[in-house]
N, C-alpha and C positions, 0 to 999 in steps of 0.2 A: 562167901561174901563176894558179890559182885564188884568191881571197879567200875565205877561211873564214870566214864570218856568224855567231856566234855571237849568238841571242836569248836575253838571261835575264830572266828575271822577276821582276823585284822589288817587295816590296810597299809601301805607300805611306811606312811607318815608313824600311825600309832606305835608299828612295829619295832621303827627307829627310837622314838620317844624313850619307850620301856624297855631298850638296850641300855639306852643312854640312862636310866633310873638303874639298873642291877649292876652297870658300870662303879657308879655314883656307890651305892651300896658296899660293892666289894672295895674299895677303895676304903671306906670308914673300917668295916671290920679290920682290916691290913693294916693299917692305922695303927689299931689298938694293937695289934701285937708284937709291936716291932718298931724300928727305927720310922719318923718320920718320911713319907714319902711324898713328891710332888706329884699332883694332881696335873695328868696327863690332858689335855684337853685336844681329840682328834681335829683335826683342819683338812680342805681338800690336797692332797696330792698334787702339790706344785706341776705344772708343767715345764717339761726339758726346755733349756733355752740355749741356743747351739751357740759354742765357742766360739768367736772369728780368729780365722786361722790368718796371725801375722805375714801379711807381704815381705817377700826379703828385700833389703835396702843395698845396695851397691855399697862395700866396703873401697874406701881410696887406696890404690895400692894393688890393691887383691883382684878387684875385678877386671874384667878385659872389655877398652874401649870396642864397641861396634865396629867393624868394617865396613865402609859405602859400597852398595851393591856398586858392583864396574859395570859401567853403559858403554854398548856395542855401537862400533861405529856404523852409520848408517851404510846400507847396502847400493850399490848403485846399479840399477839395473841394464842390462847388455844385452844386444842379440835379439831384441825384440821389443814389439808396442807399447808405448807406458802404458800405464792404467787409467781406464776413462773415470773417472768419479761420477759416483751414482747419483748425485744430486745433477750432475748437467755439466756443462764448462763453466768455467768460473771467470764471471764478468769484470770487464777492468772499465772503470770509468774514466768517461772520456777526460782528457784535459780542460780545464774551465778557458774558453776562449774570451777575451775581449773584444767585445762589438764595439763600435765605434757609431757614434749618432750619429745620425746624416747631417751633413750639414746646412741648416736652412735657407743659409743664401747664399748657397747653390745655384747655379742656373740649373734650368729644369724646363721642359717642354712639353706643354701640356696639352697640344695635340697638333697634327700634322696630316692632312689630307687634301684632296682635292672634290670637285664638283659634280664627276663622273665617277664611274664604278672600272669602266673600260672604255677604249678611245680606239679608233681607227688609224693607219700610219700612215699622216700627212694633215690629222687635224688637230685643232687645238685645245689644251684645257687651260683649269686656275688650278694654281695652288693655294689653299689656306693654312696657315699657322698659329701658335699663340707658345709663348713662352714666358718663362718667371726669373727675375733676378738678373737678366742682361739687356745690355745695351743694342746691340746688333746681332743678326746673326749670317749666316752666308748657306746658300742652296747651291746643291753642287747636281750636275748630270752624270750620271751613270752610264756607261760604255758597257756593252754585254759582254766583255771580256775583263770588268771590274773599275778598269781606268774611270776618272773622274773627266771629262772631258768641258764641260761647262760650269761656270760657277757667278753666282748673282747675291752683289751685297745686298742685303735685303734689313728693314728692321725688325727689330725681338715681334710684332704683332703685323700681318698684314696680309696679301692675297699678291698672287704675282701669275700672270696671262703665258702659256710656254704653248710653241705650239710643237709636236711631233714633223717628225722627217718620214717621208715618202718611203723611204726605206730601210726604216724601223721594223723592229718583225719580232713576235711573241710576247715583248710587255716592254712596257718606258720604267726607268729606276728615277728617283733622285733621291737626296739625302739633308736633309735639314742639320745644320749645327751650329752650334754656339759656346760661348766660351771656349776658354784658353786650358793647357797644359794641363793637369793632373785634375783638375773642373771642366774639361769639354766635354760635351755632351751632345750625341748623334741618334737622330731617327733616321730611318731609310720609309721608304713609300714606291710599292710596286702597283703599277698599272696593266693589265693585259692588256692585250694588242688584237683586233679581230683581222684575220686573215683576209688580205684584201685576191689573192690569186688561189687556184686551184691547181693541181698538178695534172701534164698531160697524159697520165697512167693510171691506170688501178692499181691499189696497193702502195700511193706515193706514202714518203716518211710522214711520221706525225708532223715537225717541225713545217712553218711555214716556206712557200718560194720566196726566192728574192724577187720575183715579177712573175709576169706572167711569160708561160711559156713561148719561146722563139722559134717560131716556124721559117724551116730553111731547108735547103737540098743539103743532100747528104751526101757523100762518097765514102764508099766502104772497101776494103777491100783486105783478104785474108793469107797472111804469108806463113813460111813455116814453125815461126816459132811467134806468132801472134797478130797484130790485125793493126791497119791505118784506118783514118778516120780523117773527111775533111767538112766542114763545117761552113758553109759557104757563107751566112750572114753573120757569123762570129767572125771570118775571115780565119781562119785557125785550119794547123795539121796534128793531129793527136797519133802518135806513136805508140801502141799497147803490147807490153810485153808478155810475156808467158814463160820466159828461163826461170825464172823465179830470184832473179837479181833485182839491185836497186840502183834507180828508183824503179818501179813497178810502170810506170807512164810518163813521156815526154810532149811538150806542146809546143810548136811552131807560129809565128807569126808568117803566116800566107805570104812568099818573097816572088811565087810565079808569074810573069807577066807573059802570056803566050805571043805576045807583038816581039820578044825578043828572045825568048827562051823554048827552046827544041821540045815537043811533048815526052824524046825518048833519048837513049845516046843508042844510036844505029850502030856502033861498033861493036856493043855488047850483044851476042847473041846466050840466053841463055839456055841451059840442059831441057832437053825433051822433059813435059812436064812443068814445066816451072815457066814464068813470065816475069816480065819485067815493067812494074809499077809504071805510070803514065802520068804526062802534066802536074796537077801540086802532090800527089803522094811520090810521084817518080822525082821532085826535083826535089824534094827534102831527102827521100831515100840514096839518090846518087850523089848525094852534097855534105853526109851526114856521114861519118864512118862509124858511129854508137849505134847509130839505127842499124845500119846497113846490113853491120856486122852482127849485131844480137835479132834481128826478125828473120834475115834470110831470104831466100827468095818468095816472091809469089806464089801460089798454090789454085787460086783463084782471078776470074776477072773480076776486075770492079765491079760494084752496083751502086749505082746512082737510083733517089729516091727523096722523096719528098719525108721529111721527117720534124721532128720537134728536140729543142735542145733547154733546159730548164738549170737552174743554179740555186741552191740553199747555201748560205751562210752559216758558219760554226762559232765559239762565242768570242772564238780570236779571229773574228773577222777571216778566216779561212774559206774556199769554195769546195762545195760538194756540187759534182759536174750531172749530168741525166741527161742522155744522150739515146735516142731512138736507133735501134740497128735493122738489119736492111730484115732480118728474117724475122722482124716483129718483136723482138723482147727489146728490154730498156739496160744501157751499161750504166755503172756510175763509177766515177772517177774519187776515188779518198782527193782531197788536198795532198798536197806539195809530192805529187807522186808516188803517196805511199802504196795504193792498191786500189785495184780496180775488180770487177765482181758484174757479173750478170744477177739482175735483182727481178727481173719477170719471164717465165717461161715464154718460149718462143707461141 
């Protein structure tokens, strides 16, 4: 006798179903045989659900306070460069200053000029002004050595006629002012000055002459430790030294009158080689014991020559001398003795 196999196929839902039916089933037969049993009915398998694990609490008494971390005293660095911070130096703001408003009545000058641009020295200009907030004002002349030398009350608006001096040289100053004390208030106004002379040289100073050049005989003559010099229409004896003591130059007012004074002293003969200076260098040299004694004897004779003598002024009214020398170059004399200089090749 054959066993008939039947396969069926059932799906996962049915398969459950008909668990749960034979479940059901065996539970009734059980029933019958025996004590009372409850009917078990399966549920999913709960998911774990994790314990939280109690934080401990500080007990009073039992626990131990925390210690404060100890902080290290700062280091001070020694024996070398701080450190530059990377960001740059580190800016300090300035202090907040108080300005102070001007105050508007103020005296105040609101322009100061004159007619010309530049002026010749011996002609005339105007001055014009205007000012605000005063009464008067006063115009002052400038000295080229700063001095204020003239001064003209004038009122706060007007024009005023000034004329230059002959002997003014590179530019005319004035100064306009007005008001008082911790309120005066000062313009200045330069004019140039156009050079009315030329110099008798090539290569003269920038600086203007005081005139024009003074043509005059010359007497030169050269002893051992530096050289005379006489000047016949300055009437002058120039002493030049060369020890290299001071002063560097001495000047003579011309005292020779040859109707009463000897050209030489006959009882001096001097050493082979050497002579004895004649009429105005011979009577300043034998009258003189600074000369005498610091140039020495003559070396040369004189030379007489037709020459040119010229004068600049400095801004303290000081003379710078230029003087024609016998062998063709030009000396010049500093002020008050200080040094003298050959300023053109022969």
């Amino acid at each position: 006798m054959h066993r008939l196999v039947i396969r069926v196929r059932l799906s996962r839902r049915r398969q459950a179903a008909l668990a749960f039916s034979l479940l059901c089933a065996l539970a009734v037969i059980m029933s019958g045989c025996g004590a009372t049993a409850a009917v078990i009915i399966p549920t999913d398998i709960p998911s774990a659900t994790p314990s939280p694990t109690p934080t401990p609490t500080r007990t009073p008494g039992r626990d131990a306070t925390p210690t404060e971390t100890p902080t290290h005293p700062p280091v001070t660095a020694t024996g070398g460069p701080s450190p530059t911070p990377l960001l740059g130096p580190t800016r300090t703001s300035p202090a907040a200053t108080t300005t102070r408003p001007p105050n508007p009545n103020a005296p105040q000058i609101e322009f100061f000029t004159s007619d010309v641009l530049a002026v010749a020295p011996g002609q005339s200009l105007t001055l014009y002004w205007s000012t605000r907030n005063a009464t008067n004002a006063t115009i002052y002349r400038l000295e080229p050595d700063g001095t204020r030398s003239q001064l003209w009350n004038v009122p706060p608006d007007g024009s005023l006629p000034v004329s230059t001096r002959r002997s003014d040289r590179d530019r005319v100053q004035f100064v306009l002012a007005v008001g008082e004390s911790t309120q005066r208030v000062e313009q200045m106004l330069e004019l140039p000055l156009s050079c009315p002379d030329t110099w008798f040289f090539e290569g003269g100073p920038e600086t203007c002459p005081q005139g024009p050049a003074i043509e005059s005989q010359i007497v030169e003559q050269e002893f051992e430790r530096g050289r005379m010099l006489y000047v016949r229409e300055m009437n002058r004896v120039y002493a030049l030294f060369n020890d290299g003591l001071a002063p560097a130059w001495v000047v003579f007012e011309n005292r020779f009158d040859p109707a009463i004074h000897p050209e030489s002293e006959e009882s001096f003969i001097p050493p082979p080689g050497y002579l004895q200076p004649l009429r105005q260098l011979g009577f300043v040299w034998r009258g003189n014991d600074l000369v005498r004694n610091r140039l020495g004897l003559a070396i040369m004779p004189e030379a007489a020559y037709d020459g040119f003598a010229q004068v600049a002024r400095t801004a303290n009214n000081a003379e710078n001398l230029y003087v024609s020398s016998a062998n063709g170059s030009v000396l010049r004399l500093a002020p008050e003795g200080e040094s003298w200089q050959i300023i053109t090749a022969p």
